[in-house]
N, CA, C, O and CB atoms as a CASP TS submission, in Angstrom:
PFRMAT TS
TARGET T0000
AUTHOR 0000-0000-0000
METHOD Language model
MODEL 1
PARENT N/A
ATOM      1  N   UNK     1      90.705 118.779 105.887  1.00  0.00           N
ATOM      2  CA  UNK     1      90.852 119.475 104.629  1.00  0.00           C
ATOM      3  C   UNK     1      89.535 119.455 103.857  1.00  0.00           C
ATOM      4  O   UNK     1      88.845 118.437 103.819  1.00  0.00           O
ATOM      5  CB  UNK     1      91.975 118.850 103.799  1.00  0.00           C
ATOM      6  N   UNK     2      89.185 120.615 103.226  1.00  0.00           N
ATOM      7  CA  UNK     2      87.947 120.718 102.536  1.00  0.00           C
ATOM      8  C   UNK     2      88.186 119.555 101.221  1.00  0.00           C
ATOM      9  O   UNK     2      87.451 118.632 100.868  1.00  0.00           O
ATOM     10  CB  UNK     2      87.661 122.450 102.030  1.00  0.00           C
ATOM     11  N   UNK     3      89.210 119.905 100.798  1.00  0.00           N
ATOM     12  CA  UNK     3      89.163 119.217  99.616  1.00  0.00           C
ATOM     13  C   UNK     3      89.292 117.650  99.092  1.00  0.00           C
ATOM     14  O   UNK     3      89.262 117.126  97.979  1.00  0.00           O
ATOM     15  CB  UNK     3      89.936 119.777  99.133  1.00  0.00           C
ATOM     16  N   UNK     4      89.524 116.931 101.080  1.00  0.00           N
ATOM     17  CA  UNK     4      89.518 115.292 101.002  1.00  0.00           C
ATOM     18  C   UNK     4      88.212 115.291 101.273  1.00  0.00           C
ATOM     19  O   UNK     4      87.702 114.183 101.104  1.00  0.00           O
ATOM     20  CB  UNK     4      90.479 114.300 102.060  1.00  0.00           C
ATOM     21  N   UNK     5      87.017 116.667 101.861  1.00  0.00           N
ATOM     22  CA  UNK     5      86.029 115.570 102.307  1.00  0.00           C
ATOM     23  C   UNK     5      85.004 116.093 100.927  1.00  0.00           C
ATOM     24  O   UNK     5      83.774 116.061 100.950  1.00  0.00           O
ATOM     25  CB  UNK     5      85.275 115.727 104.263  1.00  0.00           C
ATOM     26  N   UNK     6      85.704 116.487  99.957  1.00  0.00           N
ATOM     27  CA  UNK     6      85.164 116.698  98.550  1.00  0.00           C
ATOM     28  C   UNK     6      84.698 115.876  97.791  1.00  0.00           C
ATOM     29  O   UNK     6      83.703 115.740  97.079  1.00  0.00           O
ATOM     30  CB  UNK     6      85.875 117.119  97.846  1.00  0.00           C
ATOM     31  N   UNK     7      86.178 114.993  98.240  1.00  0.00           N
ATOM     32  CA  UNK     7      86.603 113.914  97.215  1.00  0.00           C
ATOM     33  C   UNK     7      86.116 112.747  97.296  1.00  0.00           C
ATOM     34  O   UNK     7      85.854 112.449  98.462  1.00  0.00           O
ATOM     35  CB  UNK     7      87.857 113.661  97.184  1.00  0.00           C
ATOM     36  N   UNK     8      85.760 111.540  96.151  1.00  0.00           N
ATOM     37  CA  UNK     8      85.033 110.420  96.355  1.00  0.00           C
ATOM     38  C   UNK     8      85.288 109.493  97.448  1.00  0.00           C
ATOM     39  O   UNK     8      84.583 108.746  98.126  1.00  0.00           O
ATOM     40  CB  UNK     8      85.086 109.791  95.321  1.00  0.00           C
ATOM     41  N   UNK     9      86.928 109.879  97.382  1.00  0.00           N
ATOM     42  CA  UNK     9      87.509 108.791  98.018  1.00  0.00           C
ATOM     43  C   UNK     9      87.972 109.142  99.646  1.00  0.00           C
ATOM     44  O   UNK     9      88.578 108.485 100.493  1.00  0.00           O
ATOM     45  CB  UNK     9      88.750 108.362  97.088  1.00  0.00           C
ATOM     46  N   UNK    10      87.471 110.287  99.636  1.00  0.00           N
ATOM     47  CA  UNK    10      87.310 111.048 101.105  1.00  0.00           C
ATOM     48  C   UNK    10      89.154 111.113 101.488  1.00  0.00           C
ATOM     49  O   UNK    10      89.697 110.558 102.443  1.00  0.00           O
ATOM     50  CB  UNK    10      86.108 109.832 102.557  1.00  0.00           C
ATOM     51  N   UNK    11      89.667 111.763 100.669  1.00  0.00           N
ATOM     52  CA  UNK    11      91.145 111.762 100.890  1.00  0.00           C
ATOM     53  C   UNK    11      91.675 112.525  99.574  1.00  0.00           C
ATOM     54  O   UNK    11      90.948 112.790  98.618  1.00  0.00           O
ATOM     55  CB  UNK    11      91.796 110.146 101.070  1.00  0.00           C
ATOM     56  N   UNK    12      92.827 112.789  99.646  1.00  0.00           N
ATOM     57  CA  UNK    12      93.416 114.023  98.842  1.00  0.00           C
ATOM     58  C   UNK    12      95.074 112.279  98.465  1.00  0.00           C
ATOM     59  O   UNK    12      95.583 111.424  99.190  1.00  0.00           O
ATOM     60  CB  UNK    12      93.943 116.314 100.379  1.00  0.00           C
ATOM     61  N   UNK    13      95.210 112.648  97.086  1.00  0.00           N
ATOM     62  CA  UNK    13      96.142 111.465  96.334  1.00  0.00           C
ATOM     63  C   UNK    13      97.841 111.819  97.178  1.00  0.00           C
ATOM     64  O   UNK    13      98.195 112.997  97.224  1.00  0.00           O
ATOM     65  CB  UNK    13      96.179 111.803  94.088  1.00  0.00           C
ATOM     66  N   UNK    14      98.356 111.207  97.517  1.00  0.00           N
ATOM     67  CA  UNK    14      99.818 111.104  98.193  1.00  0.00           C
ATOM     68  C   UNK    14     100.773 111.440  96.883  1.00  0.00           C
ATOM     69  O   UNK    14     100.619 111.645  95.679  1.00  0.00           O
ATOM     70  CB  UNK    14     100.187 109.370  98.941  1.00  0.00           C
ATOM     71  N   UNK    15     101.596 111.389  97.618  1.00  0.00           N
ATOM     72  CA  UNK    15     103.324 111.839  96.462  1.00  0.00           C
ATOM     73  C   UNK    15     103.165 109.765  96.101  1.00  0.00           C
ATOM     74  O   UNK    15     103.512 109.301  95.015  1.00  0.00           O
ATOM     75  CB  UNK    15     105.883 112.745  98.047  1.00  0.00           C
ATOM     76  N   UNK    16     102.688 109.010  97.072  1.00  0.00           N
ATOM     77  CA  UNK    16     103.017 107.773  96.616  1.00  0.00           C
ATOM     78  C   UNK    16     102.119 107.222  95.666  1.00  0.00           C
ATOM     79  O   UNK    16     102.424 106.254  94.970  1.00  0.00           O
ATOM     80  CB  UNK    16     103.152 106.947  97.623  1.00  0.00           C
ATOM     81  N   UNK    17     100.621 108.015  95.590  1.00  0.00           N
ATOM     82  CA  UNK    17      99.684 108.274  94.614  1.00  0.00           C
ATOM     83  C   UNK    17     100.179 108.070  93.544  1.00  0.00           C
ATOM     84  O   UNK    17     100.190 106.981  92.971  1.00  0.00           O
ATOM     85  CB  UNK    17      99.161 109.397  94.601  1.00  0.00           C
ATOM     86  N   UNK    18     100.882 109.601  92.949  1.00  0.00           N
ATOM     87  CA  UNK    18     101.340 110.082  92.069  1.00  0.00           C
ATOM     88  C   UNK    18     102.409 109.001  91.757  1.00  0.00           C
ATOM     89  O   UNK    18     102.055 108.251  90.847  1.00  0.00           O
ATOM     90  CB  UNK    18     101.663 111.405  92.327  1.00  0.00           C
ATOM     91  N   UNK    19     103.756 108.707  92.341  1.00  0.00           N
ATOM     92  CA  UNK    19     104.806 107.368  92.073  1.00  0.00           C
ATOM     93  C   UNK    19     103.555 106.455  91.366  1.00  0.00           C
ATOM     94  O   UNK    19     103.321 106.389  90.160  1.00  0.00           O
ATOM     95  CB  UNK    19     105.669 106.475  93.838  1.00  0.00           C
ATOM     96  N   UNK    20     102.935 105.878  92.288  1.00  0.00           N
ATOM     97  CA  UNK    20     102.317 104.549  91.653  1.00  0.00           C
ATOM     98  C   UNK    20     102.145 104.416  90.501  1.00  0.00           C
ATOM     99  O   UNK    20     102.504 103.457  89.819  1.00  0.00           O
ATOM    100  CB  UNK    20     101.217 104.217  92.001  1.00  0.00           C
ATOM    101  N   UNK    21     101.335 105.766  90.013  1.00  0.00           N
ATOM    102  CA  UNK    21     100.663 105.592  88.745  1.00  0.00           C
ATOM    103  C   UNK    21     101.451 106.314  87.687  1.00  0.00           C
ATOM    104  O   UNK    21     101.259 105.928  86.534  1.00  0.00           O
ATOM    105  CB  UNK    21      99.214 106.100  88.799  1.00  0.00           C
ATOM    106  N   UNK    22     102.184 107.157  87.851  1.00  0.00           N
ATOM    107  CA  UNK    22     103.828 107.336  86.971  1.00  0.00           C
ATOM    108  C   UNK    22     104.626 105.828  86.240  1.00  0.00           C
ATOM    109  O   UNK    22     105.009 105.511  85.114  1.00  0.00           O
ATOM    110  CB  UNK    22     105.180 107.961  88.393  1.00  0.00           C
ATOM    111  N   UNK    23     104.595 105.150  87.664  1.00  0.00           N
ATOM    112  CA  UNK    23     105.077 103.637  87.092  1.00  0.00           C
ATOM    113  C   UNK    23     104.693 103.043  86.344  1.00  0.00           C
ATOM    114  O   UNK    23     105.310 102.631  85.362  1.00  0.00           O
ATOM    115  CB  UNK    23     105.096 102.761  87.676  1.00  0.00           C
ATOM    116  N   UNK    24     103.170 102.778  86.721  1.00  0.00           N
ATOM    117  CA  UNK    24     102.080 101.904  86.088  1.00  0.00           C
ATOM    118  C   UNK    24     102.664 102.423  84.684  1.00  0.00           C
ATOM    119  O   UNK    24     103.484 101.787  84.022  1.00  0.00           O
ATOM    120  CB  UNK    24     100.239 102.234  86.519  1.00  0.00           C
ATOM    121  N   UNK    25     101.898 104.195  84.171  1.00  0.00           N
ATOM    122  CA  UNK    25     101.970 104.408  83.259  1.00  0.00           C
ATOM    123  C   UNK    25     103.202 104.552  82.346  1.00  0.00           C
ATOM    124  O   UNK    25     103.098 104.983  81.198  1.00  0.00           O
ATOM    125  CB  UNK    25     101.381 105.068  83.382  1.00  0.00           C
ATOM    126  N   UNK    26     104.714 104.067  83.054  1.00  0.00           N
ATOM    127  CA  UNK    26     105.699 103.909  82.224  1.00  0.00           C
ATOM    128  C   UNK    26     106.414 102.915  81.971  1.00  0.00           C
ATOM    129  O   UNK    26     107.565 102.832  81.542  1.00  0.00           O
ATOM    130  CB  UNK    26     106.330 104.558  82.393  1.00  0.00           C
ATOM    131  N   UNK    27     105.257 101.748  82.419  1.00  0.00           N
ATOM    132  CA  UNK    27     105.038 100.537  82.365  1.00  0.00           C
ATOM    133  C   UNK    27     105.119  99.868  81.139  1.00  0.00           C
ATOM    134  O   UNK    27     104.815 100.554  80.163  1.00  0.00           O
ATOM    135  CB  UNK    27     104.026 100.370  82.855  1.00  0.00           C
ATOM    136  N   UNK    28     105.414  98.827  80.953  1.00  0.00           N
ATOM    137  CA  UNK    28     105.459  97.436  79.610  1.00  0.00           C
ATOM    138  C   UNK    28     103.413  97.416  80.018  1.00  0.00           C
ATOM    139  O   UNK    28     102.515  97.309  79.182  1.00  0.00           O
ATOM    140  CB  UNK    28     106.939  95.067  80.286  1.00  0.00           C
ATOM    141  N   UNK    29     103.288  97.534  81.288  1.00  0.00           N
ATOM    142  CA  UNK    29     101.684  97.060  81.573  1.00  0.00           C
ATOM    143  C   UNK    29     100.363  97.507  81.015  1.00  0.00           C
ATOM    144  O   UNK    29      99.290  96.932  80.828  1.00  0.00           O
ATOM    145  CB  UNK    29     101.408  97.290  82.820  1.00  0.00           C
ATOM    146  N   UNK    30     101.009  99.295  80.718  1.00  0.00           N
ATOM    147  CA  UNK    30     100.202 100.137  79.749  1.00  0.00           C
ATOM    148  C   UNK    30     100.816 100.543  78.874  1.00  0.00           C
ATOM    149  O   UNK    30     100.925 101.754  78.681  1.00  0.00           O
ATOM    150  CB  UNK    30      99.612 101.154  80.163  1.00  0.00           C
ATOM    151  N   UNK    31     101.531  99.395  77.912  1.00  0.00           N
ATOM    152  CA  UNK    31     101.858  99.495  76.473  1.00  0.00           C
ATOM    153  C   UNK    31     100.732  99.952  75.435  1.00  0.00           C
ATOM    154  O   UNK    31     100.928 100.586  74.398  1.00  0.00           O
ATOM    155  CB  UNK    31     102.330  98.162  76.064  1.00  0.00           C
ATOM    156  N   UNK    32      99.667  99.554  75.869  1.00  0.00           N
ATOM    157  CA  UNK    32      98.330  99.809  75.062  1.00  0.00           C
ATOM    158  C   UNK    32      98.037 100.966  74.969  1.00  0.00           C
ATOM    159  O   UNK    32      97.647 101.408  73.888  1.00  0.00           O
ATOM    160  CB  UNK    32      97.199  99.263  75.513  1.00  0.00           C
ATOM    161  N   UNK    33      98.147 101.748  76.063  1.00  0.00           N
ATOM    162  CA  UNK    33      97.815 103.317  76.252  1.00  0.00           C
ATOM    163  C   UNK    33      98.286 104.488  75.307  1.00  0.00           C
ATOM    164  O   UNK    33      99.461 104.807  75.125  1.00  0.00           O
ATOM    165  CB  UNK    33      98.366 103.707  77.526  1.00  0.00           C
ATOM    166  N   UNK    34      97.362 104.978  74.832  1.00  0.00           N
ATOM    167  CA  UNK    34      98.295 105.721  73.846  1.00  0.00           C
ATOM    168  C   UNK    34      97.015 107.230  74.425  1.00  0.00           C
ATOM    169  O   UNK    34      95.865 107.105  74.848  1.00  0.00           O
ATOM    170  CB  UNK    34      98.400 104.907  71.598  1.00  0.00           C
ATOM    171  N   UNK    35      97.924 108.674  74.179  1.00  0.00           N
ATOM    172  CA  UNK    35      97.209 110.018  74.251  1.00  0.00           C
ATOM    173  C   UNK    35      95.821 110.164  75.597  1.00  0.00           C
ATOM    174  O   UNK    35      94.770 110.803  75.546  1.00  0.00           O
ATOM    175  CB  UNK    35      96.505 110.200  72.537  1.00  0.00           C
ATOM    176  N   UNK    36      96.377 109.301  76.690  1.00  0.00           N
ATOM    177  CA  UNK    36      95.557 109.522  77.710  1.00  0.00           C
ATOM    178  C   UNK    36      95.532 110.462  78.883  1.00  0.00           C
ATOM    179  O   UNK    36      96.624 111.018  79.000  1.00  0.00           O
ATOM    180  CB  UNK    36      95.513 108.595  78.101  1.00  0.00           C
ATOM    181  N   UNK    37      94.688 110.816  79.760  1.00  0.00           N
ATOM    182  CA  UNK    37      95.130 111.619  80.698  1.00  0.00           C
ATOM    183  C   UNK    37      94.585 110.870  81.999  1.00  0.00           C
ATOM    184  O   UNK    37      93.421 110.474  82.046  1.00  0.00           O
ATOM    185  CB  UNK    37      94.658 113.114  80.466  1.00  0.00           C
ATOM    186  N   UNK    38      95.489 110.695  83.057  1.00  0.00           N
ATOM    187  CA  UNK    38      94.992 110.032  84.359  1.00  0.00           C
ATOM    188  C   UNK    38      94.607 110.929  85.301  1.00  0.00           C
ATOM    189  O   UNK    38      95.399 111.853  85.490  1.00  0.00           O
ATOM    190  CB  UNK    38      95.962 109.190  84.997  1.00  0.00           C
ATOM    191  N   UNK    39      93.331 110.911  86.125  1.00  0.00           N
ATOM    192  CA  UNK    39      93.559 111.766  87.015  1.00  0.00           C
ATOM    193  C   UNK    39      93.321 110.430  87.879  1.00  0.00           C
ATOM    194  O   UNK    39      92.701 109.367  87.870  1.00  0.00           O
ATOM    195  CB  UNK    39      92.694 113.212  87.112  1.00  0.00           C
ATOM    196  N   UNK    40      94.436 111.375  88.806  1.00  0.00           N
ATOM    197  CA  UNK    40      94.701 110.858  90.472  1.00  0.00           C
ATOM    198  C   UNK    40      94.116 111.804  91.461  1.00  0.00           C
ATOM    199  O   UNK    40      94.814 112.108  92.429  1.00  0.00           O
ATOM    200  CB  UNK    40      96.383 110.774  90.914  1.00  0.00           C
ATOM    201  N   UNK    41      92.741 112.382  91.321  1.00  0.00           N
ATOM    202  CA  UNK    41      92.452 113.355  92.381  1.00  0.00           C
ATOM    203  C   UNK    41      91.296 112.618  93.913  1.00  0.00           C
ATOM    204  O   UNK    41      90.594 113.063  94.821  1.00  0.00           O
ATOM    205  CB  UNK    41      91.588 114.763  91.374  1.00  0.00           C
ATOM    206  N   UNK    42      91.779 111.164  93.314  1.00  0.00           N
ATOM    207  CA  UNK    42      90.737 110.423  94.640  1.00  0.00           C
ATOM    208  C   UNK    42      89.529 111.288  94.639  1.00  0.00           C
ATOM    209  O   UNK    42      89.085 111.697  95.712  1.00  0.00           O
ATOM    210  CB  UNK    42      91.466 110.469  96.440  1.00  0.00           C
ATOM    211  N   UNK    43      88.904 111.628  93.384  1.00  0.00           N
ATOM    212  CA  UNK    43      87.774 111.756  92.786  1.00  0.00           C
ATOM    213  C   UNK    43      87.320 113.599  93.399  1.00  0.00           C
ATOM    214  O   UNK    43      86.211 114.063  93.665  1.00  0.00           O
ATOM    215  CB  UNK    43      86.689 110.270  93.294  1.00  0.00           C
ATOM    216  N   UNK    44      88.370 114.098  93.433  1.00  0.00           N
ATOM    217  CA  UNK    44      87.889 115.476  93.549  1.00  0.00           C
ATOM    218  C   UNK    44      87.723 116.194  92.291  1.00  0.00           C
ATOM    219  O   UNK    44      87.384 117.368  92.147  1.00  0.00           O
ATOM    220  CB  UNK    44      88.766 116.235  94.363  1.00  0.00           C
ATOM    221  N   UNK    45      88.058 115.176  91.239  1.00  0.00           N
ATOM    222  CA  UNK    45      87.560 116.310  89.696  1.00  0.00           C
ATOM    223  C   UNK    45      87.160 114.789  89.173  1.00  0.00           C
ATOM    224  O   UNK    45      87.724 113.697  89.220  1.00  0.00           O
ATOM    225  CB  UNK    45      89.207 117.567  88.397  1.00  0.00           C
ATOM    226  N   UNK    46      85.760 115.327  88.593  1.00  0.00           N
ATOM    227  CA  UNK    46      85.054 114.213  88.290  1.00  0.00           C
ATOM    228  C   UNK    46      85.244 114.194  86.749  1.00  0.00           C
ATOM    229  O   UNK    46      84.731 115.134  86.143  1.00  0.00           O
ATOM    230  CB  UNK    46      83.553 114.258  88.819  1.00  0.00           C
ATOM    231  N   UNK    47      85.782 113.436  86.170  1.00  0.00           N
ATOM    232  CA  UNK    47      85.987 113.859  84.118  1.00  0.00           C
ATOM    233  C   UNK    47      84.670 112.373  83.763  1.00  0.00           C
ATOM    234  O   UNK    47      84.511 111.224  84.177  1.00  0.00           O
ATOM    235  CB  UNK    47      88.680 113.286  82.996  1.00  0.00           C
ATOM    236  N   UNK    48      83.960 113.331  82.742  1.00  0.00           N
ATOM    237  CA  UNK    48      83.461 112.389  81.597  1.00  0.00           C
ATOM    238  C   UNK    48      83.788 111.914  80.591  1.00  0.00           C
ATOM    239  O   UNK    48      83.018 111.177  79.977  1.00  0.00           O
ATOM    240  CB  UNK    48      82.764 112.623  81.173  1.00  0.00           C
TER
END
């Protein structure tokens, strides 16, 4: 795939990707988090 060998992490994020960090973020763990945006693109969109 063009777009895993794009990516930092030389791979494109799974459906278990996405679960993981759904959890995390509806987590007691990121109580702190407030108005954020996560990307899970195993670094195919690079944000500053």
């Amino acid at each position: 795939m063009e777009i895993a060998k794009a990516a930092h992490l030389n791979r494109t994020a799974t459906l278990a990707d996405v679960g993981n960090v759904a959890c995390f973020v509806a987590s007691d763990k990121a109580g702190a988090i407030t108005d954020a945006t996560v990307n899970i693109s195993a670094g195919a969109i690079v944000d500053y």
